[in-house]
N, C-alpha and C positions, 0 to 999 in steps of 0.2 A: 504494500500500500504506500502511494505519495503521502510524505510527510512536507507541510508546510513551517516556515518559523518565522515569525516577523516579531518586530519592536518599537515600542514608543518613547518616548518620555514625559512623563507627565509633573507639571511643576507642582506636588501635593507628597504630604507625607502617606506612608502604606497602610495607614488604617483609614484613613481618607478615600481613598481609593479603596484599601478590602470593603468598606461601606456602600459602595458602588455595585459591588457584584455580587455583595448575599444579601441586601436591602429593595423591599419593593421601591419604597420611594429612593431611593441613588437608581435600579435599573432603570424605571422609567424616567429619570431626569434622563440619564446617560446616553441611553436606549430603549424603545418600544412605547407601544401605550399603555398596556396594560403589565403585572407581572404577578407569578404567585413563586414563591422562592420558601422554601423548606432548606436552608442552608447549612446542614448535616450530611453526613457520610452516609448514602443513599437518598438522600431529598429530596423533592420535588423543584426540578428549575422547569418553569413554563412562565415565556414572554411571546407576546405579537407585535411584532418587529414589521411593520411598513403592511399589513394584513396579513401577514405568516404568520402563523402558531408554529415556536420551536421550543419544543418540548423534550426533557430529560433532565439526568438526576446526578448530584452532586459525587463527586469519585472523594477529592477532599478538599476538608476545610479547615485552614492551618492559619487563625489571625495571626500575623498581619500577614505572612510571607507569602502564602499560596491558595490558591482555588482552582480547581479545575471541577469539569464539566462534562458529561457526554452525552453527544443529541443523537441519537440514534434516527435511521435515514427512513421514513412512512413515507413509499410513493405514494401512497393512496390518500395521504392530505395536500393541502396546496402547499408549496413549501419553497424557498429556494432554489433551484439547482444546483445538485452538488454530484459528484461523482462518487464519494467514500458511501462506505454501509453506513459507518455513523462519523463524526467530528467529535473530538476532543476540544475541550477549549482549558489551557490552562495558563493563570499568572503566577509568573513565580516573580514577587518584590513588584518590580514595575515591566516587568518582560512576559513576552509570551513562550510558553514554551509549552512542550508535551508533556503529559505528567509520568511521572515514576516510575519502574516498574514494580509491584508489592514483591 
């Protein structure tokens, strides 16, 4: 499987930011209109991001340094286009990267 790895920098310190990504109200500032986020090791991560519903469940949740994510790929909803079965989505600090292996 292609792995992607991109980076940002954001001028905020990492709990600032970790509040962004397991917070309904930071997702939807950040991203989406709506969001229901269960921010634990198995959670619930579901946001509608531009009328997609991307749904899936939190792998981990390490304040402040990491979070990651996995959205598993539903042809059968309306969804982005993506080629993986599912995406990973993980921050480690202020970078994006792939998560761990256990």
């Amino acid at each position: 499987m292609a792995e992607h790895e991109s980076s940002i920098e954001i001028a905020a310190d990492p709990e600032t930011v970790f509040d962004y990504l397991v917070t309904e109200d930071g997702m939807t500032a950040w991203m989406g209109r709506s969001a229901h986020l269960e921010p634990h090791v198995g959670g619930a991560f579901a946001v509608e991001i531009a009328g997609y519903g991307v749904r899936g469940e939190y792998l981990v949740v390490d304040r402040p340094r990491r979070v990651a994510s996995r959205i598993p790929r539903e042809p059968e909803r309306r969804r982005p286009p993506m080629s993986a079965r599912e995406t990973v989505l993980a921050f480690d600090r202020l970078s994006f990267a792939p998560p761990e292996e256990p």
